[in-house]
VODREN-177515 format. One record per atom (N, C-alpha, C): residue in three letters; y, x, z. Coordinates in steps of 0.02 Angstrom, whole numbers, plus 50000, padded with zeros to 5 digits. Layout:
! residues N
ALAYXZ...
! end
This chain:
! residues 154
UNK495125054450800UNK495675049850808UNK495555045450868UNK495955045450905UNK496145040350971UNK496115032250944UNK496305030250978UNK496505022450991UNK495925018250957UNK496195011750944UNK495655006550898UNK495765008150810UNK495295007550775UNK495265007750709UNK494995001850699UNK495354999950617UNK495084993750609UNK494294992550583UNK493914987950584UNK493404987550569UNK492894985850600UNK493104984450659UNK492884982850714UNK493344978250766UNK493864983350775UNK494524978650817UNK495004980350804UNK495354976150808UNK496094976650783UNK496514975450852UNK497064977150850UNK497544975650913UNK498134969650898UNK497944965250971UNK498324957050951UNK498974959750946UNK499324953450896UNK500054956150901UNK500384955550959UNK500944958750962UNK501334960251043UNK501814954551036UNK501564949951040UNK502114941851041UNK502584943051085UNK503194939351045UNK504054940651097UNK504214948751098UNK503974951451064UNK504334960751085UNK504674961951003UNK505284960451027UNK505794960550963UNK505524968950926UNK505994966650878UNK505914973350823UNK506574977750853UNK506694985350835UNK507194985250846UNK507704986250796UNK508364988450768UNK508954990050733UNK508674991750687UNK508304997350686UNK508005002450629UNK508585005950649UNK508835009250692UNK509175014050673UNK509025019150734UNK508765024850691UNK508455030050737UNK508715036850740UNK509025040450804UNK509375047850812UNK508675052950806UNK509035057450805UNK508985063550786UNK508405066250838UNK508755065650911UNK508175064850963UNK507325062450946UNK507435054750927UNK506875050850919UNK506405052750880UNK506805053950811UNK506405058950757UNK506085064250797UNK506425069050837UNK505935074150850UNK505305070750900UNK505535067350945UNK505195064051001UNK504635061150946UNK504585058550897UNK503965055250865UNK503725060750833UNK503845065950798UNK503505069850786UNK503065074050820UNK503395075150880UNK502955078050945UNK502315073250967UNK502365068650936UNK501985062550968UNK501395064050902UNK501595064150859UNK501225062550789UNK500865069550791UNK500995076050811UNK500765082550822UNK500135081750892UNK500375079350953UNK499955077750989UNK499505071450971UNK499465066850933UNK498785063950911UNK498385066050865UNK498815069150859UNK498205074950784UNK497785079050819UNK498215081450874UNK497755086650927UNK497115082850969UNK497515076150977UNK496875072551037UNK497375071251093UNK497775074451109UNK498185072551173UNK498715064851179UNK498615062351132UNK499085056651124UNK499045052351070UNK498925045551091UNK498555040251086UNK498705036651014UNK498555037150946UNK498725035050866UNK498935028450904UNK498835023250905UNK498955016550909UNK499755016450957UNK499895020251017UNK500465020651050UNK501265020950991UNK500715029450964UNK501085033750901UNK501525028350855UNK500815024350832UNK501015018750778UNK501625013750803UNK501555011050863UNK501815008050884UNK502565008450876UNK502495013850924UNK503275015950917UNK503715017650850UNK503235021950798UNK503685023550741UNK503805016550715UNK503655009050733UNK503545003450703UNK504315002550737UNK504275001650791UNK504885000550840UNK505605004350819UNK505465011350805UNK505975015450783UNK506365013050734UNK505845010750667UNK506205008050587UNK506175001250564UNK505954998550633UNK506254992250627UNK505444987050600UNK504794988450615UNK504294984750570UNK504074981150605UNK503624976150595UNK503254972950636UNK502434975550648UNK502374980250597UNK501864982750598UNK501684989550557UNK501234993050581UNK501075000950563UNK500575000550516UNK500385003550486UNK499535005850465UNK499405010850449UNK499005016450485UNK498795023450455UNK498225021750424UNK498285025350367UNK497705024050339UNK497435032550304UNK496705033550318UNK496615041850311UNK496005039350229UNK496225041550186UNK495755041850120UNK495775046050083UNK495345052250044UNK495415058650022UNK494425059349993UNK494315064349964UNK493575066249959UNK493515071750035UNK493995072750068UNK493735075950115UNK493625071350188UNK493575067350179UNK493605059450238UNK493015057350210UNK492535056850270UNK491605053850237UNK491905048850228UNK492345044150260UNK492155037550223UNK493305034350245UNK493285028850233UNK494085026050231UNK494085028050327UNK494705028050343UNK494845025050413UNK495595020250411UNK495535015850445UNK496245012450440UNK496285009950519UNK496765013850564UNK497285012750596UNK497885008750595UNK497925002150648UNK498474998650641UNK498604995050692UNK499274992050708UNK499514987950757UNK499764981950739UNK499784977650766UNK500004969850803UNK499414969250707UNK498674965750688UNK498454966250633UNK498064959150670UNK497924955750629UNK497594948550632UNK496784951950612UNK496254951650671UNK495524953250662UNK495304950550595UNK495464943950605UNK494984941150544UNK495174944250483UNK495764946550458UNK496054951050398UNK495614953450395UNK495464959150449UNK495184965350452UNK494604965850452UNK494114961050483UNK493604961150435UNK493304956550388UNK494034953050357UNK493854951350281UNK494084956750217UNK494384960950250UNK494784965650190UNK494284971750173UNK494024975450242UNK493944980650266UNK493274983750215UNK492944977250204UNK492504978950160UNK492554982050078UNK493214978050072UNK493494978650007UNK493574984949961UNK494024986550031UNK494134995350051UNK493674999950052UNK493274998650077UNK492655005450088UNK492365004550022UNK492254999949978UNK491864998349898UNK492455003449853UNK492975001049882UNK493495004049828UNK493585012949843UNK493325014749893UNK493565021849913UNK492795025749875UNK492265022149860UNK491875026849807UNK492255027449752UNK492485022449718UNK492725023449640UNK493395027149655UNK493505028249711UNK494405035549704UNK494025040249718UNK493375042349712UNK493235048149730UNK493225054249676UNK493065051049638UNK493315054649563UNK493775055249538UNK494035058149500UNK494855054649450UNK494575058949371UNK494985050949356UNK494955051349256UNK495335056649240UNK495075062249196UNK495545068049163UNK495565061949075UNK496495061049097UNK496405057749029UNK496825061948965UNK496655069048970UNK497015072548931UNK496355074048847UNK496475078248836UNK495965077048763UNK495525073648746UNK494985071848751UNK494505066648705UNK494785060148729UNK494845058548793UNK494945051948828UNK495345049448787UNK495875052548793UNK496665049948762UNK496775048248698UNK496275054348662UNK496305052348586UNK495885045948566UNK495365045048620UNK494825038448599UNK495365032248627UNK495665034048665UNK496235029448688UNK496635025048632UNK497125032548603UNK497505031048559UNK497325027348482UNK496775030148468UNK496195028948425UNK496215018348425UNK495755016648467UNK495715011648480UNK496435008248492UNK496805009748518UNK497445005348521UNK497755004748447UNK497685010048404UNK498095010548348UNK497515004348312UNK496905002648316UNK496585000448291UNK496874991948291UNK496924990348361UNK497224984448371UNK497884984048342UNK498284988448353UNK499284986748324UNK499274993348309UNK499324993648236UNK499464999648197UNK500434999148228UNK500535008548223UNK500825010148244UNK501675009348217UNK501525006548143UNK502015005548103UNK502274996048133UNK501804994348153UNK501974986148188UNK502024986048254UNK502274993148301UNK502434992348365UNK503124988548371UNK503734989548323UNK504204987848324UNK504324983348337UNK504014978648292UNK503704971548290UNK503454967948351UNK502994969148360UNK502664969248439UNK503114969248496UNK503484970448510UNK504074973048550UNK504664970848551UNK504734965948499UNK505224960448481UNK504834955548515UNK504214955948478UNK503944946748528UNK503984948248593UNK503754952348623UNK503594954848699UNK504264952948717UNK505004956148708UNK505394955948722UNK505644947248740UNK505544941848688UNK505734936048647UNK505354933048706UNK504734934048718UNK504194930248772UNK504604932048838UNK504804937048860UNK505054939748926UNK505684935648937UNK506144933548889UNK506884931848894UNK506544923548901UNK506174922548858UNK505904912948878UNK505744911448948UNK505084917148976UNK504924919049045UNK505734916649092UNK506274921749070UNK506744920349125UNK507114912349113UNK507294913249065UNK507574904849054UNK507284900049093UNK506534899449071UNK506114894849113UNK506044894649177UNK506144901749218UNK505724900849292UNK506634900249288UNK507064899449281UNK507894898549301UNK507944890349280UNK507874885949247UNK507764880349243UNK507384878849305UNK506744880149314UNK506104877949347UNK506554878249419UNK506944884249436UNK507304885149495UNK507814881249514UNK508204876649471UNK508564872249462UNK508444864349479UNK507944864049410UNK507604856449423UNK507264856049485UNK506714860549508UNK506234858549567UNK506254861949616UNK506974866249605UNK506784872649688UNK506504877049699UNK506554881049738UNK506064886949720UNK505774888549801
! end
């Protein structure tokens, strides 16, 4: 991959360079795909790439981000990104990309030790129940933050 990745440097934002419409022809679409085909190859520059598809739909900002068990480790690609984010986050990310390296099969034993234990807490005959308060707590939830939005603003 071309350009800057984060983790090192990030690219300042492009201050004063409006966004545009978001509204992108038929042309452009192909024109970015040709673009997105040549940085995969090496001939054309991810960060330009980013740029522009940012410009096309209207963002202020891109982020590729490559994570899979076939990627030794995260990569994250991005434009107009504040450094210090990036390497306060960046770490976060690479801790978190061991534990996706696996995935939970939560189909037979899991599920039943699952179900098992949940039935233990709220037997299944008092979900009904359960689900009235949940409901009763959610409708107070709105009343309140709609008052709260009233009296003090939001």
């Amino acid at each position: 991959m071309q350009g800057r990745s984060i983790g090192g440097s990030a690219l300042p934002p492009a201050a004063g360079v409006p966004s545009s419409s978001a509204r992108i022809g038929d042309q452009q679409i192909l024109g970015l795909i040709d673009q997105i085909y040549d940085a995969g190859t090496g001939n054309e520059d991810w960060v330009t790439v980013l740029r522009q598809l940012g410009d096309a739909l209207g963002g202020e900002s891109v982020v590729l981000r490559r994570l899979g068990p076939a990627a030794p480790q995260p990569g994250t690609m991005a434009t107009e990104t504040d450094p210090d984010y990036v390497e306060r986050y960046q770490g976060i990310y690479t801790r978190l990309f061991s534990q996706m390296q696996r995935r939970v099969d939560w189909a037979g034993p899991v599920l039943e030790t699952v179900e098992r234990e949940r039935r233990t807490a709220l037997p299944a005959e008092r979900l009904g129940e359960r689900q009235l308060w949940r409901d009763r707590r959610l409708m107070a939830l709105i009343v309140h933050k709609r008052r709260a939005a009233k009296d003090i603003g939001r």
